[in-house]
C-alpha positions as CSV (number, residue, x, y, z in Angstrom):
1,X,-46.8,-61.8,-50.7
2,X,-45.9,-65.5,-50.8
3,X,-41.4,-66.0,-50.6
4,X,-39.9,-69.3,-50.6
5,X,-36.4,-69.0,-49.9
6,X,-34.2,-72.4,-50.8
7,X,-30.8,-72.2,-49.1
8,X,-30.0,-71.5,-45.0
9,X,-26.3,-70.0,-45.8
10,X,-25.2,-66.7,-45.0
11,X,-27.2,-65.3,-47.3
12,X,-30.6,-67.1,-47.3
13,X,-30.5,-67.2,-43.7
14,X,-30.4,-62.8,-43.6
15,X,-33.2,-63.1,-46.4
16,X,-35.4,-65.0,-44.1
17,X,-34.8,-62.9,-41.2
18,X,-35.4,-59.9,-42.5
19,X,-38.6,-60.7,-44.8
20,X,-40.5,-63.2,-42.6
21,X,-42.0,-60.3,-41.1
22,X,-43.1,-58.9,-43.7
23,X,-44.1,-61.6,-45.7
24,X,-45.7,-65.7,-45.8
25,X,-41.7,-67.2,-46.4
26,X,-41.1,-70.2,-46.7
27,X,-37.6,-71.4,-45.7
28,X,-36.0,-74.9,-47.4
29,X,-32.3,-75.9,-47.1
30,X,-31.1,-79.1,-48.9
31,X,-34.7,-81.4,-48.7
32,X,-36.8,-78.8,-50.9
33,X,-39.9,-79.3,-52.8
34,X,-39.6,-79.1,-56.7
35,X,-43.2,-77.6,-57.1
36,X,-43.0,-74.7,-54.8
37,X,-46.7,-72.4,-54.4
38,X,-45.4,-69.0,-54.2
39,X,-45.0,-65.2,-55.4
40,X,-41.3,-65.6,-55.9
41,X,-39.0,-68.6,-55.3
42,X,-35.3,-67.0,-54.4
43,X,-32.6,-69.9,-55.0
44,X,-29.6,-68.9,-52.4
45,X,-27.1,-72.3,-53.1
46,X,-23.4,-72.8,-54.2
47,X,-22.9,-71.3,-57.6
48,X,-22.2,-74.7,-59.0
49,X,-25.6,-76.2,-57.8
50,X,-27.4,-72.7,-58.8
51,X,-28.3,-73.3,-62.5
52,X,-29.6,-77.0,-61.9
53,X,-31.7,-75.9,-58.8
54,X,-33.2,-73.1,-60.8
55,X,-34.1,-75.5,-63.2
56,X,-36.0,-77.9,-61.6
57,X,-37.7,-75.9,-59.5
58,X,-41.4,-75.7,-61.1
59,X,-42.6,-71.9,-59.8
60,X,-44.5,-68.9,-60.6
61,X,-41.0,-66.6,-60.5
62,X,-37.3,-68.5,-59.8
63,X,-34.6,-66.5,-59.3
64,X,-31.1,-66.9,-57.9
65,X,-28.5,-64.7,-56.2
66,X,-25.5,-65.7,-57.6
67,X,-23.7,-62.8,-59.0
68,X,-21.6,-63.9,-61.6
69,X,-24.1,-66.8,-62.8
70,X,-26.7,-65.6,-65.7
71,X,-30.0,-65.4,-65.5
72,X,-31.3,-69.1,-66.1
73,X,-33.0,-69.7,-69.7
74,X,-36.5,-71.1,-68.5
75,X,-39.6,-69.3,-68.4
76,X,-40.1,-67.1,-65.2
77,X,-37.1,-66.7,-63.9
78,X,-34.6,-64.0,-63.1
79,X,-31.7,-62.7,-60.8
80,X,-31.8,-61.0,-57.2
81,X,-28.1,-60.0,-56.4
82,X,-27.5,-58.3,-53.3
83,X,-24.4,-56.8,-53.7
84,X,-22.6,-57.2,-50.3
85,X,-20.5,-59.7,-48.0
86,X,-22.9,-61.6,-46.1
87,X,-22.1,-63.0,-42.9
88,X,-24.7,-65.3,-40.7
89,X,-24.7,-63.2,-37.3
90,X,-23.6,-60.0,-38.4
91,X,-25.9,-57.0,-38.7
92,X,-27.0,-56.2,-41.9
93,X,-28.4,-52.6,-43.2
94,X,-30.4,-53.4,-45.8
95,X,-31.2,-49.5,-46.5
96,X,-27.2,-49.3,-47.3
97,X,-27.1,-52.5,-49.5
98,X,-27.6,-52.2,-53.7
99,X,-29.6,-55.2,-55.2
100,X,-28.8,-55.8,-58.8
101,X,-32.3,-57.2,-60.6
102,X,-33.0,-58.8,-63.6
103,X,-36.1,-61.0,-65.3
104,X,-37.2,-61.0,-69.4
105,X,-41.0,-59.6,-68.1
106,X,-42.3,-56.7,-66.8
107,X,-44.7,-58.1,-64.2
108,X,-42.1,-60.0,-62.9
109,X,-39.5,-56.9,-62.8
110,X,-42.2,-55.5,-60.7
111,X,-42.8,-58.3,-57.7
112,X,-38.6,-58.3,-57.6
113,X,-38.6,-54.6,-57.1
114,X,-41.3,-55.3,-54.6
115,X,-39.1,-57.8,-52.5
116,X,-36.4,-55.1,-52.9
117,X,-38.7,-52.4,-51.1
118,X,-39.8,-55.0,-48.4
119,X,-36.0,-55.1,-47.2
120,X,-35.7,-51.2,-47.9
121,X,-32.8,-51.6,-50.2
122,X,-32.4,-49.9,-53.7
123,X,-33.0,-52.0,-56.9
124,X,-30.5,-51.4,-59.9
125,X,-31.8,-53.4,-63.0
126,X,-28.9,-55.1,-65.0
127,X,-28.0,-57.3,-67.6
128,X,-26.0,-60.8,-66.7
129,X,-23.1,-58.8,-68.4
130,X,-23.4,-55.8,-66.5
131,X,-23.8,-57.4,-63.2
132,X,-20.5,-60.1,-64.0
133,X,-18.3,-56.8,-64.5
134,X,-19.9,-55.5,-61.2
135,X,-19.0,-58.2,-59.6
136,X,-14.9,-58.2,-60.7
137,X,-15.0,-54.5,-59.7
138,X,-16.6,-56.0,-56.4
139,X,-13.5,-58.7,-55.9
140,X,-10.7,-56.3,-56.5
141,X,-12.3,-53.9,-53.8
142,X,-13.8,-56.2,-51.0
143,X,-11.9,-59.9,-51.2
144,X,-8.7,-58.6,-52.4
145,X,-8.4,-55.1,-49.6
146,X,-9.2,-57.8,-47.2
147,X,-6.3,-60.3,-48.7
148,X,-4.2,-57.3,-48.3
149,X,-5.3,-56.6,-44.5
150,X,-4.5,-60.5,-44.0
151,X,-1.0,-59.9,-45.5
152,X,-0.6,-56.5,-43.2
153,X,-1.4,-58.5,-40.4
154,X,1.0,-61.1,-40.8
155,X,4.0,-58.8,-41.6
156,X,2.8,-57.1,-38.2
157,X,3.5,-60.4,-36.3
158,X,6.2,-61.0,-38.4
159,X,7.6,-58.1,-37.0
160,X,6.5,-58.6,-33.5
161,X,4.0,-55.1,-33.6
162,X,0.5,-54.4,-33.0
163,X,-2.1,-54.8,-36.1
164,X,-4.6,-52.4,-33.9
165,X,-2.2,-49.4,-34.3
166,X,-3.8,-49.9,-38.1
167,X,-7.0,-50.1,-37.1
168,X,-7.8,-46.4,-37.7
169,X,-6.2,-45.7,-41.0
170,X,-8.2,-49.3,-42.1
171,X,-11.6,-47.4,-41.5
172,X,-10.2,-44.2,-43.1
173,X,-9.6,-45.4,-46.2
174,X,-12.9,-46.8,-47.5
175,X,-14.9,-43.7,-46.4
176,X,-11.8,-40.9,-47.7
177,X,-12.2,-42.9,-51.2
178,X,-16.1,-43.0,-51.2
179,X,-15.9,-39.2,-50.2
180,X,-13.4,-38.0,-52.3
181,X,-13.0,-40.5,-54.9
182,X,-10.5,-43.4,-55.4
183,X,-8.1,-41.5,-56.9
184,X,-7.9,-38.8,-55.5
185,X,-7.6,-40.1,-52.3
186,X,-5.1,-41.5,-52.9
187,X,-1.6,-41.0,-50.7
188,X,1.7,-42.6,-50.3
189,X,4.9,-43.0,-51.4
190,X,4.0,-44.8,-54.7
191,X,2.2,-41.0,-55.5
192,X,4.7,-39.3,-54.2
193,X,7.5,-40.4,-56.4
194,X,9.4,-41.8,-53.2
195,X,11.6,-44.5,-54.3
196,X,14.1,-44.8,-51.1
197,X,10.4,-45.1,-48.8
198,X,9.7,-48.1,-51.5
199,X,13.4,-49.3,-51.2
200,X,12.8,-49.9,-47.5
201,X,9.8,-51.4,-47.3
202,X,10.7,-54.0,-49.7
203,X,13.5,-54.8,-47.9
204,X,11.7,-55.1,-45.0
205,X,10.0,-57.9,-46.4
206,X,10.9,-61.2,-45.9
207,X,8.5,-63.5,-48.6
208,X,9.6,-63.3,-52.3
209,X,6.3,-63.2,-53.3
210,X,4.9,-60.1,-51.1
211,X,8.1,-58.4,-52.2
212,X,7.0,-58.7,-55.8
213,X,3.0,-57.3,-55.2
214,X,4.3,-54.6,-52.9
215,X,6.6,-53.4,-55.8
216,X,3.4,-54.7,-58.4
217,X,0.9,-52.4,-56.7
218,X,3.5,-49.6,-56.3
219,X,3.6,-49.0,-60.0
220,X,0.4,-49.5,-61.0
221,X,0.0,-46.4,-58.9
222,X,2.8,-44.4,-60.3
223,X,1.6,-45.6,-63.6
224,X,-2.4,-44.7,-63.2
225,X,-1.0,-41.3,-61.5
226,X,1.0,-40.7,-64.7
227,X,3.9,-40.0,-63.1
């Protein structure tokens, strides 16, 4: 199979390592050919350069990884959304990683569920609707936990105390709400009904605007717990 891959981010960068084994890729950053010869042409840019590089690109198959961009309205073309935080020198599973697929014709489902098997990953097929309301679900649990981890971590310095002592419970909690489910694993004293614990905390925090999502958050849970 003939890939050419436009884009040497985090993304298009793990794409080419983990396929040029496998397969004749071709690898273009910002000086790319607009007539590309291959299988598949998978546009990896900035979401505001995605549409007009799908466009002009003159291919057998273009496709784009943008996750909340639809699928381009041109002949051939389609989406290939790996659903994951990419990082350039991290290790990536692919086996572990969901790729959300779409194209208008069947032969061209087929060579994208083809790439998909080449990185061992599991295809989901989905509209640009669908995968847009994956991807808020995929905000609120990956960019903003980790906003919250950055806010932890400065009330820990804040407060002169070690952000490792959290390290545990960090790892816990991802796996307890895969395991169990989100809700119920959840725990503290928002569940519990403990309003002197909330009391406390609050007024152990110094910026207004923390103060206000930690009392936010606290009954959204009281209120999705019914209680």
């Amino acid at each position: 199979m003939k890939i050419a891959i436009i884009g040497k981010g985090n993304l298009g960068t793990h794409l080419y390592n983990a396929l040029k084994a496998q397969a004749s890729v071709q690898w273009f950053a910002k000086d790319y050919p607009t007539s590309i010869i291959a299988d598949i042409v998978i546009v990896s840019v900035s979401d505001h350069a995605t549409a007009a590089v799908c466009k002009e690109i003159d291919a057998s198959l273009v496709v784009h990884t943008a996750g909340v961009i639809p699928q381009v309205k041109k002949d051939n073309a389609g989406v290939f959304y790996p659903l994951f935080s990419f990082t350039k020198g991290a290790l990536v599973q692919w086996e572990n990683i969901p790729i959300l697929i779409e194209t208008a014709e069947e032969q061209n489902l087929s060579i994208l569920k083809k790439i998909v098997e080449l990185l061992g990953a599991k295809p989901y097929s989905m509209s640009s609707a669908e995968r847009t309301n994956i991807h808020t679900a995929a905000v609120i649990v990956n960019n903003f936990t980790n906003h919250l981890y950055t806010l932890a971590e400065d009330y820990c310095r804040h407060h002169e105390l070690p952000f490792e002592v959290l390290h545990a419970i960090m790892k816990q909690g991802p796996e307890k709400a895969i395991k169990l489910g989100a809700k119920q694993a959840q725990t503290g004293p928002a569940i519990r009904g403990d309003s002197g614990t909330i009391l406390d905390h609050m007024e152990s925090i110094d910026q207004e605007d923390i103060k206000i999502l930690y009392k936010l958050l606290s009954t959204s849970i009281r209120n999705r717990h019914e209680l």
